[in-house]
N, C-alpha and C positions, 0 to 999 in steps of 0.2 A: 465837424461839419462835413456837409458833402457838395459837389456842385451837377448837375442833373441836366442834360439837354434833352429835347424834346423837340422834333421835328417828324412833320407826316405831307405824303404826297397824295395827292388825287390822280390814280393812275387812267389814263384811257388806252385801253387794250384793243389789236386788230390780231385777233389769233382767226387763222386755218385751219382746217381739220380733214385729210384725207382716209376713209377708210376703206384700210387692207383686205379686214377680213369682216364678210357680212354675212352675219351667222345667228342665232342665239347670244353666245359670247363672239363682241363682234372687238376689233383691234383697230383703231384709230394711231394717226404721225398725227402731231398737234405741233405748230410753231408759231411765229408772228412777233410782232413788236409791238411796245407799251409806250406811250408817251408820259410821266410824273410829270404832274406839276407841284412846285412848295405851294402848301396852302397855311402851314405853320411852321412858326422856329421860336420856342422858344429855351432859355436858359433859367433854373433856380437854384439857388444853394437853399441847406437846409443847416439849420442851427440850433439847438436843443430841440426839435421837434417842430421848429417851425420853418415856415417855405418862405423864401424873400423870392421877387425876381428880379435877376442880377444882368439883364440882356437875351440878345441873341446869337448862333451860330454864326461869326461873318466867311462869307466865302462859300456858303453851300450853292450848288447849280440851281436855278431856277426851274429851270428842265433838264430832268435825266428820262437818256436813251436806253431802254433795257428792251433786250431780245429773249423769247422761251421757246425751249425743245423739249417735248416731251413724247412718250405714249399712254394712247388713253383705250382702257379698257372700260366693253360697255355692254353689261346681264340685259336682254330684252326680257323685259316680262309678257307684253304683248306688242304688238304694233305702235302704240303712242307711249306706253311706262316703260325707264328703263333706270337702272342704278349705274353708275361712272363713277372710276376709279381712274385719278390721272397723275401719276409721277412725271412732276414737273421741274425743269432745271430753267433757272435764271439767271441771267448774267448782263451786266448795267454795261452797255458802249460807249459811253462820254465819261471822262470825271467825276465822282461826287462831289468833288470840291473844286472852284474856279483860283485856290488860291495856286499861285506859283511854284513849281514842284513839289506838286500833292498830286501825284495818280492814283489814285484810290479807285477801284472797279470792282464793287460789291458785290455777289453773288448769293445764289437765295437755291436749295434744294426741295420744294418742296410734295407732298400729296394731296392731292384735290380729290373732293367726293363729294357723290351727291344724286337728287334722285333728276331725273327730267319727262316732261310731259310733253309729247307730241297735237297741237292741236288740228 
């Protein structure tokens, strides 16, 4: 048997974006804060192949504070098309967990991409 949690936040994000260099390839600082909210928790074991569920995570934060740093790189194709590339580091300010000596401060490295359209 196994036991499986399952938990996801609904983040709302207030990222900045100052750019460096305004060029073709132009170089964006990217930072700002994320507010989580739990929107799920739950807990299943599983037992010959089947899923019971057996509760939920007690003590997870209801809101976590996470802060991101990055730089973001950005190909103009023309005036309004361009392609972003953004290595992103995150790192959670509160607790993940409310319970009594649990400091837990998660951390997340990740790479963002993508195309965008100026209208």
């Amino acid at each position: 048997s196994s036991l499986t949690q399952n938990f996801s936040y609904l983040e709302l994000p207030v990222i900045f974006r100052y750019k460096v260099v305004d060029r073709t390839l132009g170089i964006n600082l990217i930072g700002g804060l994320s507010y989580n909210l739990l929107v799920h928790n739950s807990v299943y074991t599983t037992v010959d192949g089947s899923k019971y569920p057996v509760g939920d995570t007690k003590g997870l934060n209801p809101l976590a504070l996470s802060s991101s740093f990055g730089m973001g790189m950005e190909y103009n194709f023309s005036e309004k098309l361009s392609l972003n590339l953004e290595p992103t580091f995150r790192y959670y300010l509160n607790p993940f967990s409310v319970t009594t000596g649990t400091f837990i401060h998660p951390y997340s490295f990740g790479i963002f991409s993508g195309f965008s359209y100026k209208f």
